[in-house]
FIPAPA-891825 format. One line per 8 residues: number of its first residue (from 1); their letters; for each residue x, y, z negated of C-alpha. Coordinates in steps of 0.05 Angstrom, whole numbers, plus 5000, padded with zeros to 4 digits. Example, Ala and Ser with C-alpha at 12.3 -4.5 7.8 and 13.67 -1.06 7.14 Angstrom:
BEGIN
1) AS) 5246/4910/4844 ~ 5273/4979/4857 $
This chain:
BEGIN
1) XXXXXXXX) 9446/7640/4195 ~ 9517/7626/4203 ~ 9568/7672/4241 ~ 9566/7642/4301 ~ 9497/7646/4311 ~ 9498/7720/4304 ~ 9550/7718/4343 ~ 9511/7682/4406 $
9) XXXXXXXX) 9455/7726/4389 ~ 9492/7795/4402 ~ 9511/7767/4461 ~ 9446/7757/4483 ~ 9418/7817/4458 ~ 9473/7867/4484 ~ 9438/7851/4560 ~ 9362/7854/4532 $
17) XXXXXXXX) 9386/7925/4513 ~ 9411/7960/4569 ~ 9352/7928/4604 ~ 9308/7967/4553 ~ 9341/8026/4561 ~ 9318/8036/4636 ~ 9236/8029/4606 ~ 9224/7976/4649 $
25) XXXXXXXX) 9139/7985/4646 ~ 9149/8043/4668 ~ 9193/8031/4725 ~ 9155/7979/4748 ~ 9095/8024/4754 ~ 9144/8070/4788 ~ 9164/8016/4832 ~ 9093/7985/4854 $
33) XXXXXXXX) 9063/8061/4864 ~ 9123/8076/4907 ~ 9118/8012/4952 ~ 9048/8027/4960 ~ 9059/8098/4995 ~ 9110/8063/5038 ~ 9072/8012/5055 ~ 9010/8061/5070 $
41) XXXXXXXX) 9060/8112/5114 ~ 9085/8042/5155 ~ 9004/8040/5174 ~ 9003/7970/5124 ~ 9052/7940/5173 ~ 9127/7955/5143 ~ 9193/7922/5162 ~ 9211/7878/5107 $
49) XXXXXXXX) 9286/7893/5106 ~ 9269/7960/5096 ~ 9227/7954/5041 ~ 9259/7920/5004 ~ 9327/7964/5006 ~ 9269/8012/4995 ~ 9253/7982/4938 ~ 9321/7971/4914 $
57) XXXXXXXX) 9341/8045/4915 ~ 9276/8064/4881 ~ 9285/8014/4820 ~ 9351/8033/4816 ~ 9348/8103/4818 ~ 9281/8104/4774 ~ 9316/8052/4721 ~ 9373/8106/4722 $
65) XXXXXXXX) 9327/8162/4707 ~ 9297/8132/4646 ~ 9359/8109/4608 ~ 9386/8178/4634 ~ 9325/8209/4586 ~ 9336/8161/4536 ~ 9411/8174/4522 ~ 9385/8257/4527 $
73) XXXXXXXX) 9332/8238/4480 ~ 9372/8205/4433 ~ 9374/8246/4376 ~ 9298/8258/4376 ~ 9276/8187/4390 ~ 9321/8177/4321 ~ 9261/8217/4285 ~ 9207/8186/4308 $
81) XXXXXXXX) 9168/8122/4286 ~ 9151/8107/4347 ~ 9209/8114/4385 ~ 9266/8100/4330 ~ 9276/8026/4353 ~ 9291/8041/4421 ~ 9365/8021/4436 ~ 9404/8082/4432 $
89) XXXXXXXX) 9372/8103/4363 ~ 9374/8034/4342 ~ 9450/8031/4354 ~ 9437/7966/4397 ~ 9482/8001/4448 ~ 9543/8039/4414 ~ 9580/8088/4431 ~ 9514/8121/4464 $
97) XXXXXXXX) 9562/8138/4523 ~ 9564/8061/4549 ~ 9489/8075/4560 ~ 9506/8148/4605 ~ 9552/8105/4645 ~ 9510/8049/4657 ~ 9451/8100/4673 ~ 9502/8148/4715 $
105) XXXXXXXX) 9523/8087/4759 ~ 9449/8057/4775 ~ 9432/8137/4795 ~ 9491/8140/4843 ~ 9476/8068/4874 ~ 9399/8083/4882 ~ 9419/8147/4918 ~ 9467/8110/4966 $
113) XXXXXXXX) 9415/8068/4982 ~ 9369/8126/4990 ~ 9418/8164/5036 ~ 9426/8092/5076 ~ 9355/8102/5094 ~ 9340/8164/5109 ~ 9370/8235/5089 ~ 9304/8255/5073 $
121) XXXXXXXX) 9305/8204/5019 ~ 9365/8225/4996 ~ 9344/8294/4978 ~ 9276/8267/4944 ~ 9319/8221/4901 ~ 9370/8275/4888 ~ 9312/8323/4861 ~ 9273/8264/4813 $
129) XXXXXXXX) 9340/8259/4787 ~ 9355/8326/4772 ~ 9290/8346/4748 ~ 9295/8283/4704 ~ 9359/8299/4673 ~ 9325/8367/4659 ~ 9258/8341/4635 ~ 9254/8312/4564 $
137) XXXXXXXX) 9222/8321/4497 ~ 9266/8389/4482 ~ 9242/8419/4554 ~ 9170/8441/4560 ~ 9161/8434/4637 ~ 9099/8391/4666 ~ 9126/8414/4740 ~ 9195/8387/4724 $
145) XXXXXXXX) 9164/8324/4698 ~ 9114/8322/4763 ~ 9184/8324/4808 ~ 9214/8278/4772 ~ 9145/8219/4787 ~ 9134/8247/4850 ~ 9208/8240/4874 ~ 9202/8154/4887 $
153) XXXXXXXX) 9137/8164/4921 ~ 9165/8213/4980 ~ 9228/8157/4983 ~ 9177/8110/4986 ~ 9134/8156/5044 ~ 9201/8175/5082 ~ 9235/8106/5089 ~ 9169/8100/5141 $
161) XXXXXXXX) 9148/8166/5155 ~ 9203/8210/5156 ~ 9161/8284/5161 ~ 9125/8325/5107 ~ 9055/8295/5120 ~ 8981/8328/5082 ~ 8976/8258/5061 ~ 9037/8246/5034 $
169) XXXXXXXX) 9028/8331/4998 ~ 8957/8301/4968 ~ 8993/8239/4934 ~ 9044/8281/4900 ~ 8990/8324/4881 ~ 8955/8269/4852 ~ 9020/8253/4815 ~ 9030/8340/4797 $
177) XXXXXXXX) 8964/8327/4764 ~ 8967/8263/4728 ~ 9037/8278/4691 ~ 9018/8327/4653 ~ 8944/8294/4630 ~ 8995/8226/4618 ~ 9052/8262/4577 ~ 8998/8309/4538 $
185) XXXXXXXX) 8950/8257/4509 ~ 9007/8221/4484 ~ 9034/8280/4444 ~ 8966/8298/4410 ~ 8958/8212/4398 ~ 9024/8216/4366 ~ 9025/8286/4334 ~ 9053/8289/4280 $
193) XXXXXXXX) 9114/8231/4300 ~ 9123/8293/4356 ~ 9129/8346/4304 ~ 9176/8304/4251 ~ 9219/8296/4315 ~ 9235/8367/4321 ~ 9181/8384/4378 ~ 9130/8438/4367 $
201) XXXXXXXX) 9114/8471/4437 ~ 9051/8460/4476 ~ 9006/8420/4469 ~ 9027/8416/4395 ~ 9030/8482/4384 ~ 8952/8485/4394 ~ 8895/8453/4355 ~ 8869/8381/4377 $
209) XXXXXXXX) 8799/8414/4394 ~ 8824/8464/4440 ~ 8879/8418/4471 ~ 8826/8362/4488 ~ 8792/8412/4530 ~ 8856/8421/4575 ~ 8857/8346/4588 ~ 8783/8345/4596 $
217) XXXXXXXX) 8788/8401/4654 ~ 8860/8365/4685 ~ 8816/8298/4685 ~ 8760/8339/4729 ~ 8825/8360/4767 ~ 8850/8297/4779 ~ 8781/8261/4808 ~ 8775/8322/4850 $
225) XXXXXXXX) 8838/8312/4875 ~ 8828/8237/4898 ~ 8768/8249/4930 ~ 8802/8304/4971 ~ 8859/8255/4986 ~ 8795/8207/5014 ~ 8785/8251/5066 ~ 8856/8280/5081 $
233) XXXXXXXX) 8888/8202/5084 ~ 8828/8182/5128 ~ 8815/8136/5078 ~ 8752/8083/5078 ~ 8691/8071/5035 ~ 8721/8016/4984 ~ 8776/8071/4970 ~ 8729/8129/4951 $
241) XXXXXXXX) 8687/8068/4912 ~ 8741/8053/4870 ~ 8778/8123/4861 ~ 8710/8153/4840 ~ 8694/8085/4789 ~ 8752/8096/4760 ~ 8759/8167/4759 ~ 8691/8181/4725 $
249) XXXXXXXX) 8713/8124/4672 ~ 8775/8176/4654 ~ 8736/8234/4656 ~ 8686/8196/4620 ~ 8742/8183/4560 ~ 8765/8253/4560 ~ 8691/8276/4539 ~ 8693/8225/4488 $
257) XXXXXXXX) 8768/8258/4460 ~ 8731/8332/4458 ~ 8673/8306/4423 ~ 8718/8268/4380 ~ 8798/8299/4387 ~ 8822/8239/4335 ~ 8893/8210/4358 ~ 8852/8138/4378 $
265) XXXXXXXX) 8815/8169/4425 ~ 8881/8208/4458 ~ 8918/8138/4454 ~ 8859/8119/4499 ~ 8877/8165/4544 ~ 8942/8161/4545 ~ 8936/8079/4561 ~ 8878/8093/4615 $
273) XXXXXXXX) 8923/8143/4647 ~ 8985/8086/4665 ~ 8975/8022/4695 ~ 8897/8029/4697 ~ 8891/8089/4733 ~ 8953/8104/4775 ~ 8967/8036/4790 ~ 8890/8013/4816 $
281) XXXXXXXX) 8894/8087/4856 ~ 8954/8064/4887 ~ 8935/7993/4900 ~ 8873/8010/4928 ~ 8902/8060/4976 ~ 8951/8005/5009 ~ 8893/7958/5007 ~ 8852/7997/5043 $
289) XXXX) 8906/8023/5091 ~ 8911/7936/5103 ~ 8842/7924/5121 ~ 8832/7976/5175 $
């Protein structure tokens, strides 16, 4: 390939990167959980305007977070297999500090926004982002991670509803118990990538068998805890449907990873916990908030 190609491919790929550095799976998750407790605390009926600026400070801010964590992480994606291409450790953006700018900036802009809404958004956004820039792989700290997801959900919930609500408490509770069964499974699927990268705490410093049987209780935690958000929401009968379908299916593959602990069956967790589960709780709650 001649020079110039490369050249014209650099060029190309320079963008592609600082793209990848903000995860953007995850922040679309992020993103479409988030619009869906707006659009529930608007009653299904939001202002458009508004949720879209909305929108724009939590994609932003949440985009921020994650290349924020990546630039932290760095030095311990650098170690693992599975994280070693990611841009940073990959030297696809050099020096790493282009990438704490860039991050820094899309932080302060999604907080502007934030503040231009409400003040109470403000504040949520300004705790997600300090607990992210707190929570990584060196920091054991579920509750730090479970501020950090819960933090675009109450932006989401205040741009429409601007008052501490049991309905919007039970959703972040939802999220308090999710983060921890999310980020854990991964770890045991990916054990020993965790330990060559320099982490050893919980839930690597206990045996698969015993670990498994955490998740497997946090799973009974989590269906427990969207049923009770059923009847605290006021929520209708194709909700609970769906939320206990789909909850029985995790807690269903979490008794499969304690009869089995092998890193497949964690992995299976770990993907079941994402889009599958979060995202169809989510949806379902706005879609049922729609039809009544």
């Amino acid at each position: 390939m001649s020079h110039q190609a490369n050249r014209i491919l650099n060029l190309l790929h320079t963008p592609l990167s600082y793209i990848e550095l903000l995860k953007p799976k995850e922040t679309s998750l992020i993103c479409l959980i988030s619009m869906c407790a707006a659009i529930t605390a608007a009653g299904g009926n939001p202002e458009v305007g508004a949720l879209l600026v909305t929108l724009a400070a939590i994609a932003l801010g949440s985009g921020g977070c994650n290349g924020l964590t990546n630039y932290l992480d760095r030095e311990v994606d650098a170690r693992m297999e599975r994280t070693k291409h990611r841009p940073l450790p990959a030297k696809m953006i050099d020096p790493p500090k282009k990438a704490l700018w860039w991050s820094l900036s899309l932080i302060v802009i999604g907080l502007i926004l934030a503040w231009s809404i409400h003040p109470f958004c403000f504040i949520a956004g300004l705790l997600g982002s300090t607990a992210s820039a707190v929570w990584r792989k060196r920091v054991v700290c579920p509750l730090l991670g479970a501020i950090a997801s819960s933090a675009p959900i109450a932006i989401g919930w205040f741009a429409f509803s601007p008052q501490v609500s049991p309905s919007l408490i039970s959703l972040c509770g939802l999220i308090w118990v999710w983060v921890p069964l999310h980020v854990w499974s991964v770890m045991i699927a990916h054990r020993d990538d965790y330990l060559r990268g320099g982490i050893s705490y919980f839930p690597l410093s206990w045996e698969n068998k015993d670990v498994v049987k955490v998740l497997l209780s946090l799973s009974l935690l989590l269906y427990a805890t969207s049923i009770i958000l059923y009847f605290v929401a006021d929520l209708g009968s194709l909700y609970v449907g769906v939320a206990s379908g789909i909850g029985l299916l995790m807690i269903g593959a979490n008794v499969n990873l304690v009869v089995s602990p092998c890193s497949l069956n964690a992995f299976r967790v770990y993907r079941l916990t994402a889009f599958p589960y979060l995202g169809i709780i989510f949806l379902i709650i706005c879609v049922d908030v729609l039809l009544t």
